[in-house]
C-alpha positions in Angstrom: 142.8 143.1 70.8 139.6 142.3 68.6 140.6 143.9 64.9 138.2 144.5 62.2 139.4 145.0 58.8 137.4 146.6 56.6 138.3 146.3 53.0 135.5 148.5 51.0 135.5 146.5 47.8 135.1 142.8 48.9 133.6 143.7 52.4 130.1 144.9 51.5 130.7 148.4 50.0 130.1 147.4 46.8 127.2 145.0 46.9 125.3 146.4 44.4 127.4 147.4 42.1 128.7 144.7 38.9 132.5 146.7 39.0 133.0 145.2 42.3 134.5 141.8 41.0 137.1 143.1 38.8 138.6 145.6 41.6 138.3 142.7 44.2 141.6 141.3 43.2 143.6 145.1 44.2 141.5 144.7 47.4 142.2 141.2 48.3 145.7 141.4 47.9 145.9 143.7 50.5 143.3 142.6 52.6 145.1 139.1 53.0 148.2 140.7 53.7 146.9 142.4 56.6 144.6 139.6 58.0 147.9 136.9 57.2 150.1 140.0 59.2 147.5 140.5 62.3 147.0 136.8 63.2 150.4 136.4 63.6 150.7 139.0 66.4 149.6 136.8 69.6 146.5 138.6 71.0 144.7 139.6 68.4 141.5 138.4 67.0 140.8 139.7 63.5 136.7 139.9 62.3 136.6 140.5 58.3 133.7 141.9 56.6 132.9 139.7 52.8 130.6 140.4 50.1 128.6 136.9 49.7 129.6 136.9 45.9 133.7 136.5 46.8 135.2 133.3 48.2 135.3 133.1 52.1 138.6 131.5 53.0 140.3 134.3 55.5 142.1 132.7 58.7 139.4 135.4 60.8 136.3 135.6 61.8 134.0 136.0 59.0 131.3 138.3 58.5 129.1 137.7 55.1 127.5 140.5 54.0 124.0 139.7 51.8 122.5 142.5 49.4 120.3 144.7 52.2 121.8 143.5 55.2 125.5 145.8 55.1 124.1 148.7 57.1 123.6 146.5 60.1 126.1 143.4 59.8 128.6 146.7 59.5 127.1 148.0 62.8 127.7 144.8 64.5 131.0 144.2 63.9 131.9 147.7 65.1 130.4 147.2 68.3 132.4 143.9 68.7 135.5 145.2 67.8 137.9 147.7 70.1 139.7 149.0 66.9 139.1 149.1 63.0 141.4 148.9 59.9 139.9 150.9 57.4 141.2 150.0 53.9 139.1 152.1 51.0 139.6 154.8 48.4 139.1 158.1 48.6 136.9 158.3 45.8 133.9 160.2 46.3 134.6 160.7 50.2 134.3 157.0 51.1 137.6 157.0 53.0 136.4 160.0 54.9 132.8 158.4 55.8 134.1 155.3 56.8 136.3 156.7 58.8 134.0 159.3 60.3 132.0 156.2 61.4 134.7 154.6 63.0 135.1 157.4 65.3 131.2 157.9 65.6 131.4 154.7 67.9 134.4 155.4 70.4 136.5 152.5 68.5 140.3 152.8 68.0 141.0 154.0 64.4 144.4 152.2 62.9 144.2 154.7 60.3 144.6 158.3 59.2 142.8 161.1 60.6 140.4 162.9 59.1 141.9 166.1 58.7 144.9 164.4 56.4 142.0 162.2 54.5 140.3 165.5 53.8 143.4 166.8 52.1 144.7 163.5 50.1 141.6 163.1 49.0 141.8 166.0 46.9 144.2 166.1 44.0 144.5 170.3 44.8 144.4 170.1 48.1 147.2 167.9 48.6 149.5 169.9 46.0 149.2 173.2 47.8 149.3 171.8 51.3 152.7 170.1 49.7 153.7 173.0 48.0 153.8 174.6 50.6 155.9 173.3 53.1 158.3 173.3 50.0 157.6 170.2 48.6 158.1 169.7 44.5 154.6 168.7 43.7 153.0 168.7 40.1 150.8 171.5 39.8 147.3 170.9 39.9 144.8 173.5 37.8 141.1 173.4 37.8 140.7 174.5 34.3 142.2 174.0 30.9 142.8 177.5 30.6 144.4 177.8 33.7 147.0 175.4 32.3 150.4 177.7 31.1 150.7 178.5 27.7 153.9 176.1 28.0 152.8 173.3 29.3 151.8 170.9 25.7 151.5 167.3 27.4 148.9 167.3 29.9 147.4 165.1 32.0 143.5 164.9 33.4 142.0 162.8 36.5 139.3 163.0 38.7 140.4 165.6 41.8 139.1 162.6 44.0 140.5 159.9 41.8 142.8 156.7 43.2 145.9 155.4 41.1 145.3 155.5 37.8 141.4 155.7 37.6 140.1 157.9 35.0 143.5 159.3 34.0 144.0 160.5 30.4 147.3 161.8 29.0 147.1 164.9 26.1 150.1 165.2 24.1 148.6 168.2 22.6 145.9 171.6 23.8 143.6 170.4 20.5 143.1 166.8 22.0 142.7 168.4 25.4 140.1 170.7 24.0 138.2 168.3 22.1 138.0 166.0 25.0 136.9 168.6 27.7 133.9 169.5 25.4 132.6 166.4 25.8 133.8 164.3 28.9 135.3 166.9 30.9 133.2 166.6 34.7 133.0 169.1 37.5 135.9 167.2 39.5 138.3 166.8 36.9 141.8 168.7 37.6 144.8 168.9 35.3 148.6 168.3 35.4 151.3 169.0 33.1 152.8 165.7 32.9 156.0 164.9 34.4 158.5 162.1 32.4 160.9 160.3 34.5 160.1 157.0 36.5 156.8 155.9 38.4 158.0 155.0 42.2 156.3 155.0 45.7 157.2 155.4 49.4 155.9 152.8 51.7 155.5 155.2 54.7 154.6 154.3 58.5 153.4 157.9 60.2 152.6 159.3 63.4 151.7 162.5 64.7 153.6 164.9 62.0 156.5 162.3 62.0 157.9 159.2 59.5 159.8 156.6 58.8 160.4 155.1 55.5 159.7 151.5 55.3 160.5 150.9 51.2 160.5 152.6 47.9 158.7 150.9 45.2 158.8 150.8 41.5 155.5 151.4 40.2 154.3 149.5 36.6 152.7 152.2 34.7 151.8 152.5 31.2 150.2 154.6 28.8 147.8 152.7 26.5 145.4 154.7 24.1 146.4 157.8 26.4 145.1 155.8 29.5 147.3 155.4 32.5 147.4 152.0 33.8 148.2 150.5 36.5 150.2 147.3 36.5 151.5 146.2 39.6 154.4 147.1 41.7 157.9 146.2 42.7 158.1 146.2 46.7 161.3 147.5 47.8 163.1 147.9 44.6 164.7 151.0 45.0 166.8 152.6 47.2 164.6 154.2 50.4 166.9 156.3 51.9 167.5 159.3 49.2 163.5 159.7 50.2 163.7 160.5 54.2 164.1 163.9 54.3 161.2 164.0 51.7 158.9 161.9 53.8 159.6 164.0 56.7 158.2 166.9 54.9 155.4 165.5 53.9 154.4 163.9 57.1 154.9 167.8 58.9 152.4 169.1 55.9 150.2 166.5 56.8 150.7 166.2 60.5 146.9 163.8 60.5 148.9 160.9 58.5 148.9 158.0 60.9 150.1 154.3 60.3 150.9 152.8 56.7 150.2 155.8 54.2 151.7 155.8 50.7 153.3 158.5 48.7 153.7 158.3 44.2 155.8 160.6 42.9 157.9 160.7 39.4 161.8 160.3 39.9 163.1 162.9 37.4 166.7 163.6 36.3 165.8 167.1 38.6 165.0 164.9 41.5 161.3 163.5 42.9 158.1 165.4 42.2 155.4 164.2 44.2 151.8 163.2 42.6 149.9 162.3 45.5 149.8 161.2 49.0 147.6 158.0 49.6 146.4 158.1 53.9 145.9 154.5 54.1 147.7 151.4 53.0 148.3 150.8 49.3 148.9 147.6 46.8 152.5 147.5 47.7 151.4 146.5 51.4 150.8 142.7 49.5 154.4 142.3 49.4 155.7 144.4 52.2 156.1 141.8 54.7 158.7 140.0 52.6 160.2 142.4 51.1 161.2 143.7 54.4 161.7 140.6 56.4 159.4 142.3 59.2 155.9 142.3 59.7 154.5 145.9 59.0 150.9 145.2 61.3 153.2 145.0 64.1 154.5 148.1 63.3 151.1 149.8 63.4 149.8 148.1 66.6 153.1 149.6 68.2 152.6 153.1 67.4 153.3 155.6 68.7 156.1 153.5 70.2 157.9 152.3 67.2 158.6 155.4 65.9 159.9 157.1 69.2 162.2 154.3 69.2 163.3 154.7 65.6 163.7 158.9 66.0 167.5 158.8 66.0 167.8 155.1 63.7 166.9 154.4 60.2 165.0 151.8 59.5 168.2 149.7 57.4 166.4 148.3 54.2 168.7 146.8 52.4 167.6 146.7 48.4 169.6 142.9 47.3 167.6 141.2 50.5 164.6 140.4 48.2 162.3 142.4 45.7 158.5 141.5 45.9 155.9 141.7 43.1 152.4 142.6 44.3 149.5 142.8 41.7 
């Protein structure tokens, strides 16, 4: 099977924009992960996309994309290809295009569909689509004054946002005001914030179905009431607490497909679920490892694997190994 893998950042999406190089190291992690993952499966030929400014040393077929020429060195290399690895954000619908493309040419999409992007890609949409099929999810309001009168420590973000981009934590409504009547943009939503620990599920979906794969401990911390986000501890936690919970959320979001993520808080009242990321995240890097298996393999199986795996857990078994991916 000829793969491309299409990593937004360092394949061309971000060519002319200066940002691009200090995100490329979040997208390269993952990007050699999967590349390192799907040359290792016999029969596969893997074509990368790279934005001439990065370093070109992938074990695939290269693709160098020059300012001007992405539009048609991206049209190319879809029509090569029989399927395409989509790995972007979100963030102002470029998940969604890219993926909408993908299907535009009859190629085999290894990712979510669109119908599930649509929804994770909106901070409100995913927390009532959660909420529900009875999921705890943090509230998500559209306004400051739709926040309740209770809630003091409040949290804003873009409703498209990824990770920790633009997220700002209020320990009071006067700081909250102030800010709003400056900064505050048409897509910002707001959260009461929730204390306990940052974690992740590692996911592999299909068709309204799941399987966990690992739960991660996620290294966030507020500086100057910015969230940031520091890397990740692969498999750290125990996974299996988590199933029935990922089985809810894949049945909310029946259009999850493949390696999807899920953040929520772990608090003393049990997990309450942020958002749910349709794609592969950061913690792919270390995945591999930390589960002595290769995840790719996984995905090229499906919807196999998880037929096979309906009446088995997955055993993950936390003292094996831990794997940091930044």
């Amino acid at each position: 099977m000829r793969i491309l893998v299409y990593e937004y950042i360092t394949g061309g999406g971000m060519l002319d924009d200066s940002n691009m190089t200090a995100l490329a190291p979040e997208g390269d992690a993952m990007l050699r992960a999967v590349v390192d993952d799907l040359t290792d499966i016999p029969g596969t030929e893997v074509t990368v996309l790279r934005d001439f400014r990065l370093k070109a040393d992938f074990p695939a077929r290269l693709r160098i994309v020059h300012s001007g020429q992405f539009a048609a060195v991206y049209r190319q290399a879809l029509l090569e290809c029989d399927a395409v690895w989509p790995i972007a954000p979100e963030t102002d619908g470029i998940l969604l295009r890219v993926t909408s493309e993908i299907l535009a040419t009859g190629r085999t999409l290894l990712g979510s569909r669109a119908d599930a992007i649509a929804v994770a890609g909106s901070k409100q949409a995913t927390a009532a689509a959660l909420a529900r099929a009875g999921v705890t999810v943090a509230a998500v309001y559209s306004g400051e004054p739709d926040i309740p009168a209770c809630v003091e420590e409040i949290v804003a973000k873009p409703d498209d946002g990824a990770g920790c981009q633009d997220t700002l934590l209020f320990r009071n409504r006067e700081q909250l005001r102030s800010w709003c009547g400056q900064h505050a943009r048409p897509k910002t939503v707001y959260q009461a914030y929730v204390p306990g620990e940052a974690r992740s599920l590692s996911l592999l979906c299909c068709d309204g179905d799941a399987r966990m794969l690992a739960c991660n401990l996620q290294h966030v911390e507020i500086q100057e009431g910015a969230f940031r986000f520091n890397g990740v501890s692969v498999n750290a936690a125990c996974a299996h607490p988590y199933s029935t919970l990922a089985s809810a959320i894949a049945r909310a979001m029946p259009g999850l497909w493949g390696l999807c993520g899920v953040d929520f808080i772990e608090t003393d009242a049990g997990p309450v679920v942020i958002e749910v990321n349709p794609r592969l995240t950061t913690s792919y890097a270390g995945l591999h490892r930390a589960l002595g298996l290769n995840p790719a393999r996984l995905v090229l199986e499906l919807p196999a694997s998880l037929e096979a795996r309906r009446d088995k857990e997955l055993e993950i078994r936390l003292a094996e190994i831990t794997a940091h991916a930044r």
